[in-house]
Backbone bond lengths (Angstrom), bond angles and torsions (degrees), N, CA, C in turn:
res aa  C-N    CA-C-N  psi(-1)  N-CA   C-N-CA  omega(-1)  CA-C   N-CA-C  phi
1 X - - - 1.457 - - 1.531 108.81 -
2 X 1.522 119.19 158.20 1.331 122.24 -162.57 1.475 85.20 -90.00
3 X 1.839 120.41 155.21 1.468 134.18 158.85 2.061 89.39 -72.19
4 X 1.472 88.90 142.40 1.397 121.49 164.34 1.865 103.44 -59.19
5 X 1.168 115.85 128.29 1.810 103.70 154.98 1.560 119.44 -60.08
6 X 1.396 102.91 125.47 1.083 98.92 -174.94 2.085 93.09 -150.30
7 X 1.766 102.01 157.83 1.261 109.58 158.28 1.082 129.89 -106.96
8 X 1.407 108.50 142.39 1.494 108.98 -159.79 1.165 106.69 -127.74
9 X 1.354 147.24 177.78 1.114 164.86 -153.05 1.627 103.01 -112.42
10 X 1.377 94.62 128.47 2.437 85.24 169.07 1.613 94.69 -89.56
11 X 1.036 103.67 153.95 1.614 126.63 165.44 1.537 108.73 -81.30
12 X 0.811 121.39 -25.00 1.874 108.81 -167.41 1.366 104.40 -137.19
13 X 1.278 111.84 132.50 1.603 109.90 -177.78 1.603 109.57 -135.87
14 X 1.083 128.12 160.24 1.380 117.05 168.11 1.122 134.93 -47.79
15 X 1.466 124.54 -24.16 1.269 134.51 -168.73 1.481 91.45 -114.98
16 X 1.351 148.45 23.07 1.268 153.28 145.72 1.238 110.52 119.71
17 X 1.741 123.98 -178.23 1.735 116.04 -152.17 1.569 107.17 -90.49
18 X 1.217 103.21 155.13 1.632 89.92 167.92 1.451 118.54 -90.29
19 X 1.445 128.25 141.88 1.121 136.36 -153.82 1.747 118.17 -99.36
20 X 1.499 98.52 1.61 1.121 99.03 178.30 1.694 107.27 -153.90
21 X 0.990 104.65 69.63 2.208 112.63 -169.44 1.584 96.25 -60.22
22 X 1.432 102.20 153.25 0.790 88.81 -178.82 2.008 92.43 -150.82
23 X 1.266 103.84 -168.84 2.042 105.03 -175.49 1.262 100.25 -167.92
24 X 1.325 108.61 153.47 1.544 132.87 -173.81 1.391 111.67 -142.38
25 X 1.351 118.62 128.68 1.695 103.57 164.74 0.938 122.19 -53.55
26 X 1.815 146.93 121.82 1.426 122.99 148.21 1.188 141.84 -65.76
27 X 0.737 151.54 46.02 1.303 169.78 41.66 1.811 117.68 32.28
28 X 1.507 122.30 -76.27 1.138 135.75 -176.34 1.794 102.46 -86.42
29 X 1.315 115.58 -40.24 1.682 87.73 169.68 1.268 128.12 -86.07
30 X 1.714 107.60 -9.89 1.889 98.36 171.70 1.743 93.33 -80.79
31 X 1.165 122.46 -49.71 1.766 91.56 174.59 1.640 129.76 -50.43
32 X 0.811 129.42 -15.04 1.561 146.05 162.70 1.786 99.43 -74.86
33 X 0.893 144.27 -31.48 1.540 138.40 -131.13 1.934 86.38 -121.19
34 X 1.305 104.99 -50.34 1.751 126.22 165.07 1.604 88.13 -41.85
35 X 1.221 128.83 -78.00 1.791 130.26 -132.03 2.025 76.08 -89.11
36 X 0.781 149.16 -22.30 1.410 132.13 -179.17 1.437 100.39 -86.54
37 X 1.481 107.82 -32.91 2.163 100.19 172.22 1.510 110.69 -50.80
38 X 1.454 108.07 -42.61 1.596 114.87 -155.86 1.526 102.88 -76.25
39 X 1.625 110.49 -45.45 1.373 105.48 178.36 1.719 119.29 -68.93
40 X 1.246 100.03 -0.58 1.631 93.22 -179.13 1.593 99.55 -101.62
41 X 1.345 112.92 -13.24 1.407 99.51 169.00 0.846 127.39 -117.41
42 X 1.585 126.31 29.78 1.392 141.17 152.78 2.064 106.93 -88.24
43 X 1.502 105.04 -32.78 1.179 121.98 164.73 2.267 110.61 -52.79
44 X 1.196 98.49 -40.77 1.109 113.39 172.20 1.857 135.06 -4.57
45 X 2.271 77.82 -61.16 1.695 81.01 178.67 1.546 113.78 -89.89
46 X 1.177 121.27 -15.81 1.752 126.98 175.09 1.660 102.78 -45.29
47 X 1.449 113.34 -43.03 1.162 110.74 -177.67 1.421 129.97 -79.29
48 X 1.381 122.93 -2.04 1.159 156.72 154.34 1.770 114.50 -28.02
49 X 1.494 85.29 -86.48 1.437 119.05 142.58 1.549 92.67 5.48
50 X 1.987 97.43 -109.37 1.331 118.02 -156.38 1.617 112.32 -52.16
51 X 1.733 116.58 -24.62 1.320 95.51 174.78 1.826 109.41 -79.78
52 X 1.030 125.81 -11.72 1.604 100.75 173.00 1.090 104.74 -70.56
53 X 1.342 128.66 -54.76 1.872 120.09 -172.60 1.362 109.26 -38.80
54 X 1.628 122.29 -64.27 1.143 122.13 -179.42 1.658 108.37 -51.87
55 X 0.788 123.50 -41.36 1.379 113.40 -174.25 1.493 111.05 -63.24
56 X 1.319 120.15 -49.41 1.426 127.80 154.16 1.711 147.01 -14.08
57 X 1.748 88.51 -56.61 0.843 111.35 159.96 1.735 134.16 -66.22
58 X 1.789 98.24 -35.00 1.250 117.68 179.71 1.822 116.57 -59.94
59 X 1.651 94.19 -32.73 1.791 95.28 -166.15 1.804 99.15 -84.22
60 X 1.486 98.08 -22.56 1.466 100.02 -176.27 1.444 105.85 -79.60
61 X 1.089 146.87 -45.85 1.404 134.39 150.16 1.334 127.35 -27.81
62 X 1.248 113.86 -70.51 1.749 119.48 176.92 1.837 108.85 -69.75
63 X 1.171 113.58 5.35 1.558 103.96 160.51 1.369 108.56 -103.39
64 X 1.668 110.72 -29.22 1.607 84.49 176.39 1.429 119.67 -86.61
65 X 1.629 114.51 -1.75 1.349 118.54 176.82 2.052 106.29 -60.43
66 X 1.783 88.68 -44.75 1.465 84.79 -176.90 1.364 140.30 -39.25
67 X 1.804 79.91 -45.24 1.200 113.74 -162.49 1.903 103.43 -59.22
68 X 1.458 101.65 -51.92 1.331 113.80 175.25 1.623 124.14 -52.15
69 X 0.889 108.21 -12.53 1.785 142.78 179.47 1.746 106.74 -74.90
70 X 0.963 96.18 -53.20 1.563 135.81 -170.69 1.592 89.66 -62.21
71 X 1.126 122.21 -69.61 1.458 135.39 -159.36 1.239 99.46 -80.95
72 X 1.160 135.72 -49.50 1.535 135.78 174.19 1.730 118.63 -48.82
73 X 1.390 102.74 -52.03 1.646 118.01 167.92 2.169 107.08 -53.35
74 X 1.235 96.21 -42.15 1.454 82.94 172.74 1.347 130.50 -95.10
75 X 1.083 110.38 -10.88 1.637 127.12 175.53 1.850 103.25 -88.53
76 X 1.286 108.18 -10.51 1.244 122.20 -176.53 2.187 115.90 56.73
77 X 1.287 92.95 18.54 1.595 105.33 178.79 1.782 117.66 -60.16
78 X 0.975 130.24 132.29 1.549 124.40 172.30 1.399 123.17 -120.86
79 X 0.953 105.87 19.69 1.690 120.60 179.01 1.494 106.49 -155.56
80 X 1.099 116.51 112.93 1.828 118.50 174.22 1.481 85.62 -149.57
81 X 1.628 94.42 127.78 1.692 112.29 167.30 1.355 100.82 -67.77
82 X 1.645 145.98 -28.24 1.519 145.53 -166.42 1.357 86.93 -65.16
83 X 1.354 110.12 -59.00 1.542 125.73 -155.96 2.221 108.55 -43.91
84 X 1.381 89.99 -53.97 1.624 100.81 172.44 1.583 109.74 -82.56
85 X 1.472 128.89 -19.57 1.462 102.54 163.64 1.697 114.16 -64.77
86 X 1.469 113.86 -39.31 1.402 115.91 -161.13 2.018 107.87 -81.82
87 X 1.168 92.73 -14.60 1.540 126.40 166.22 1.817 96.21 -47.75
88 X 1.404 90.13 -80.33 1.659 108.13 -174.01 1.397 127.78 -66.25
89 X 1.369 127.12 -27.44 1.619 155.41 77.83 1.851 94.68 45.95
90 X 0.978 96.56 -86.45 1.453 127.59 -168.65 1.700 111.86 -45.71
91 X 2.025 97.78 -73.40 1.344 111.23 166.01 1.084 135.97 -42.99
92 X 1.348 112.41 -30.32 1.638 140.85 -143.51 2.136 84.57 -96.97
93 X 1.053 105.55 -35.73 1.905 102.60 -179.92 1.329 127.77 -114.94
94 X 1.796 97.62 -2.47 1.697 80.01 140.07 1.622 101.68 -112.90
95 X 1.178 136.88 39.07 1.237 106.26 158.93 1.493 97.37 -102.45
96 X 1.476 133.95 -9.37 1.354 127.36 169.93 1.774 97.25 -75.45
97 X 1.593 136.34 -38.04 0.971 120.87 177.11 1.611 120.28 -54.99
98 X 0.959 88.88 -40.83 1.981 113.06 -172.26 1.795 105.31 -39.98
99 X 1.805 106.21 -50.27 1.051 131.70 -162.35 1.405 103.45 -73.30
100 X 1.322 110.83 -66.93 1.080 130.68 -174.74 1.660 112.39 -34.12
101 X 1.665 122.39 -61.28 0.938 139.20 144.84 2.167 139.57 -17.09
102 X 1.682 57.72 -62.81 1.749 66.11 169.52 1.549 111.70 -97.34
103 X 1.136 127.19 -20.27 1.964 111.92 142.68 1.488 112.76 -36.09
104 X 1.540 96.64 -78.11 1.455 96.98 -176.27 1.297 131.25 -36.64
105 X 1.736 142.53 55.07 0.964 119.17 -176.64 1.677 114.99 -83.07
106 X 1.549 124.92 10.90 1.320 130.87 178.25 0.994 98.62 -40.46
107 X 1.591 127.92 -66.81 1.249 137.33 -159.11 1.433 126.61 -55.78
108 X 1.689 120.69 9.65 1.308 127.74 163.25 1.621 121.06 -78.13
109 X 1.920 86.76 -9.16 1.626 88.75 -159.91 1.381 116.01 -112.41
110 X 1.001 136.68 162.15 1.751 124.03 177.82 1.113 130.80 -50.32
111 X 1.334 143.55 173.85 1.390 136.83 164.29 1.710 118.34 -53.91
112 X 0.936 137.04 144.83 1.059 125.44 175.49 1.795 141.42 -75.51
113 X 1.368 101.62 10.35 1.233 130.27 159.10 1.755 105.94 -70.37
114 X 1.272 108.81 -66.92 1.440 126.95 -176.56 1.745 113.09 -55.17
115 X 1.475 108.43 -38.76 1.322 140.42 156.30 1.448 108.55 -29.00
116 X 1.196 118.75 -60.90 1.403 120.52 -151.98 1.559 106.03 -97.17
117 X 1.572 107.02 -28.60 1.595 109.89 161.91 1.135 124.83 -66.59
118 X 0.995 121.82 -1.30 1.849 128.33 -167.72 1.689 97.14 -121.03
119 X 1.112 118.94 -43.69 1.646 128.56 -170.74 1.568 101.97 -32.97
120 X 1.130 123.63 -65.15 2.046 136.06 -168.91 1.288 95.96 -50.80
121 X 1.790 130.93 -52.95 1.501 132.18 -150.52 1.710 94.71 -93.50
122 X 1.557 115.85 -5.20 1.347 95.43 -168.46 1.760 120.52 -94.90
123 X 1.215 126.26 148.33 1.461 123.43 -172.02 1.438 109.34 -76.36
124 X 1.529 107.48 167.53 1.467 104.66 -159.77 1.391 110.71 -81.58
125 X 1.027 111.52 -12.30 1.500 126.71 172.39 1.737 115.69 -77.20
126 X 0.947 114.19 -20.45 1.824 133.41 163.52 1.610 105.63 -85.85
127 X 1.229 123.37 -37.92 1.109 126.88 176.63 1.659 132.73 -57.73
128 X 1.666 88.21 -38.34 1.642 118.08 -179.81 1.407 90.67 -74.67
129 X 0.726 107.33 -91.61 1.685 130.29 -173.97 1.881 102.46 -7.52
130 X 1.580 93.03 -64.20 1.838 99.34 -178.94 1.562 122.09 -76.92
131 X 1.572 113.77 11.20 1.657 136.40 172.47 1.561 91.69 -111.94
132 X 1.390 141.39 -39.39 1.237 122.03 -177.40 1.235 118.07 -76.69
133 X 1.863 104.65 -12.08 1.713 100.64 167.10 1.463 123.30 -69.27
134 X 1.712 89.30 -25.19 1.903 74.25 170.56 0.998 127.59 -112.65
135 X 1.406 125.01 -9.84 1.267 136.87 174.40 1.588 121.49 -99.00
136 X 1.183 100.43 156.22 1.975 104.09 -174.72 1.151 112.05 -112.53
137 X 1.413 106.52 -35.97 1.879 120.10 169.46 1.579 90.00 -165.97
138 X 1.600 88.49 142.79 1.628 94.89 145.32 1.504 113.93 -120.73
139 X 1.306 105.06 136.36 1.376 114.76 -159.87 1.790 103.26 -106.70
140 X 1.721 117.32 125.26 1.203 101.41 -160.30 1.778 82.06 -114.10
141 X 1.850 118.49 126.30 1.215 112.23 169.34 1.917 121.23 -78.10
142 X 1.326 138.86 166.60 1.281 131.87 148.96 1.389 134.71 -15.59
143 X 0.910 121.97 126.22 2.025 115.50 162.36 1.349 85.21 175.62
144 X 1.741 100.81 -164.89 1.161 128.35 -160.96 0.961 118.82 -119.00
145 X 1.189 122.10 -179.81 2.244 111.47 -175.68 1.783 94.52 -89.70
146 X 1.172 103.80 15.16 1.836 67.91 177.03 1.911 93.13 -119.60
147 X 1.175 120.56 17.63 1.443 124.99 167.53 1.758 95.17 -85.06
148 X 1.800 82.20 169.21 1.378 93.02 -166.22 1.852 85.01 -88.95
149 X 1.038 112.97 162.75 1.329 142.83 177.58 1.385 110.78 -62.38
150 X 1.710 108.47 -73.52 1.188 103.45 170.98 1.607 142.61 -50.21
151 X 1.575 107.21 -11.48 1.102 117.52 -171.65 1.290 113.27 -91.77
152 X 1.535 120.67 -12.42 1.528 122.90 166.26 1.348 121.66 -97.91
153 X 1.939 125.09 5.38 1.211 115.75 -177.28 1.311 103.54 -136.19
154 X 1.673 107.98 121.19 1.078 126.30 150.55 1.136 146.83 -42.49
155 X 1.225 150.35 80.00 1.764 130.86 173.43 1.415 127.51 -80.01
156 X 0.753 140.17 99.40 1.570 145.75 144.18 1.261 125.93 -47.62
157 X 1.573 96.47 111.57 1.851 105.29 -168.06 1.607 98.99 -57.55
158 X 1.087 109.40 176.48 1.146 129.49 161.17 2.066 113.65 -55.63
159 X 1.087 113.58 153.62 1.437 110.03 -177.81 1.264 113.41 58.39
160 X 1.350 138.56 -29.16 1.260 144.32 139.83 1.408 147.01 7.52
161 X 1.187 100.88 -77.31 1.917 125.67 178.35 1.501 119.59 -39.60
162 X 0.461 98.58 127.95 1.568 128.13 -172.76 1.902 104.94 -40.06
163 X 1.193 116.31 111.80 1.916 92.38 157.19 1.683 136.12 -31.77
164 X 1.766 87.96 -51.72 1.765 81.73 172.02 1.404 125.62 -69.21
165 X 1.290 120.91 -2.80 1.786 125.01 -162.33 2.174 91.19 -60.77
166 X 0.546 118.96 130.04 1.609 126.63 142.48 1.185 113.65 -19.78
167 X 1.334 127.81 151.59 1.535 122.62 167.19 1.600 120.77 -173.57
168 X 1.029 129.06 130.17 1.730 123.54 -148.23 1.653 112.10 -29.75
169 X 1.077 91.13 -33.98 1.940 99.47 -162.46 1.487 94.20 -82.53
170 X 1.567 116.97 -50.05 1.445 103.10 -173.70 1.652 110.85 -116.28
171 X 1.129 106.96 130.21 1.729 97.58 -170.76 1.386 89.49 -103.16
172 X 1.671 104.71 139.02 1.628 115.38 157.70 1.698 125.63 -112.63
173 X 1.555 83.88 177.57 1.855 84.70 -176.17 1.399 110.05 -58.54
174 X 1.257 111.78 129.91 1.480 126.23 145.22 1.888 113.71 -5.27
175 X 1.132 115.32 83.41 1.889 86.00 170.83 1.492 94.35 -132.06
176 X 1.121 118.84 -175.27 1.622 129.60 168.69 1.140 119.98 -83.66
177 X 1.115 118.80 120.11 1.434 122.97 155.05 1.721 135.64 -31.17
178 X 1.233 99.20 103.99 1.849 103.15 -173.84 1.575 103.42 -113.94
179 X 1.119 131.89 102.41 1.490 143.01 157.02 2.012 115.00 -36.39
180 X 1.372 96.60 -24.12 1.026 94.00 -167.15 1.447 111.50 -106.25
181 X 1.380 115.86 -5.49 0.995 141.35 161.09 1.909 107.49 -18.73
182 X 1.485 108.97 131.10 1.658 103.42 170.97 1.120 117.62 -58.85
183 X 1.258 114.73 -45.28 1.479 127.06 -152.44 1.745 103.10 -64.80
184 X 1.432 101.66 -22.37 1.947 118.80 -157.94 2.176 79.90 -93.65
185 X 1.172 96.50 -72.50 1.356 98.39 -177.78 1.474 115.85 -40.47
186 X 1.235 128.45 -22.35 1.120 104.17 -170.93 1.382 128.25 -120.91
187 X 1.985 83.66 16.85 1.391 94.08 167.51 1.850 107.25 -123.03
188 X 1.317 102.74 46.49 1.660 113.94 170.57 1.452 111.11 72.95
189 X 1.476 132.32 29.26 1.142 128.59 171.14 1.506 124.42 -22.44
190 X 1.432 134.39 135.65 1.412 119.13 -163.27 1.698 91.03 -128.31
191 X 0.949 93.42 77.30 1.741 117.08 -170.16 1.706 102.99 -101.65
């Protein structure tokens, strides 16, 4: 009988073996990996939302920074601690805008109505591409075929991933995968 396609785990890596390999049919986790695309881009417009506030917030900061600018030039002052809180104030929301943004890469892609009409005609190479917008890795842990599926695979939104994850340019140590991990949690794991 033919082996199923499936991904599997390498055993040996440069930075040493992995200690726990592991395999999934593909088949059953790109259908799982599909229904987590769709829900993140039905999730889509909520986030909408948060970029106007943030943006909001952003012009209202850098006007009163100006403003403080403004007052310094006529008071002729060159050092005000206000001046560098509202300074930092400032930085501090667009670098949450910055982020925010560059998570979001949904927004390259159509609505998800439009999404789902195009999905059947599209090549697998279009396919990847519009799963790497939302995803960073999906991480599939150990078990057995009679566990549920969902309960061994991770997704990681986009903007997401972990510092320690591995990554072409920098390879890291071998460790196990923990979902529960802070570092995963506390950058919105979509687990």
């Amino acid at each position: 009988a033919r082996q199923p396609y499936a991904y599997r785990c390498r055993v040996h890596f440069e930075k040493g073996d992995c200690a726990q390999p592991t395999w999934v049919r593909a088949q059953a986790v790109e259908t799982l990996a599909v229904e987590r695309f769709f829900d993140a881009l039905k999730a889509r417009r909520r986030r909408e939302a948060d970029f106007g506030a943030l943006e909001q917030q952003l012009i209202a900061a850098e006007a009163a920074h100006a403003s403080l600018i403004g007052e310094q030039r006529l008071l002729r002052a060159r050092d005000d601690s206000r001046s560098r809180e509202r300074l930092a104030a400032v930085e501090a929301k667009h670098a949450e805008l910055l982020d925010l943004v560059r998570r979001d890469r949904l927004n390259r892609l159509p609505d998800v109505r439009t999404m789902r009409r195009q999905w059947p005609s599209m090549t697998q190479v279009e396919r990847r591409k519009a799963l790497g917008l939302a995803f960073d890795a999906i991480v599939v842990g150990r078990g057995t075929s009679k566990e549920v599926l969902a309960d061994r695979v991770h997704f990681i939104g986009a903007g997401k991933i972990p510092d320690y994850f591995p990554t072409r340019r920098s390879p890291a140590a071998i460790t196990p995968f923990n979902p529960f991990n802070p570092q995963i949690a506390g950058k919105g794991n979509m687990a």
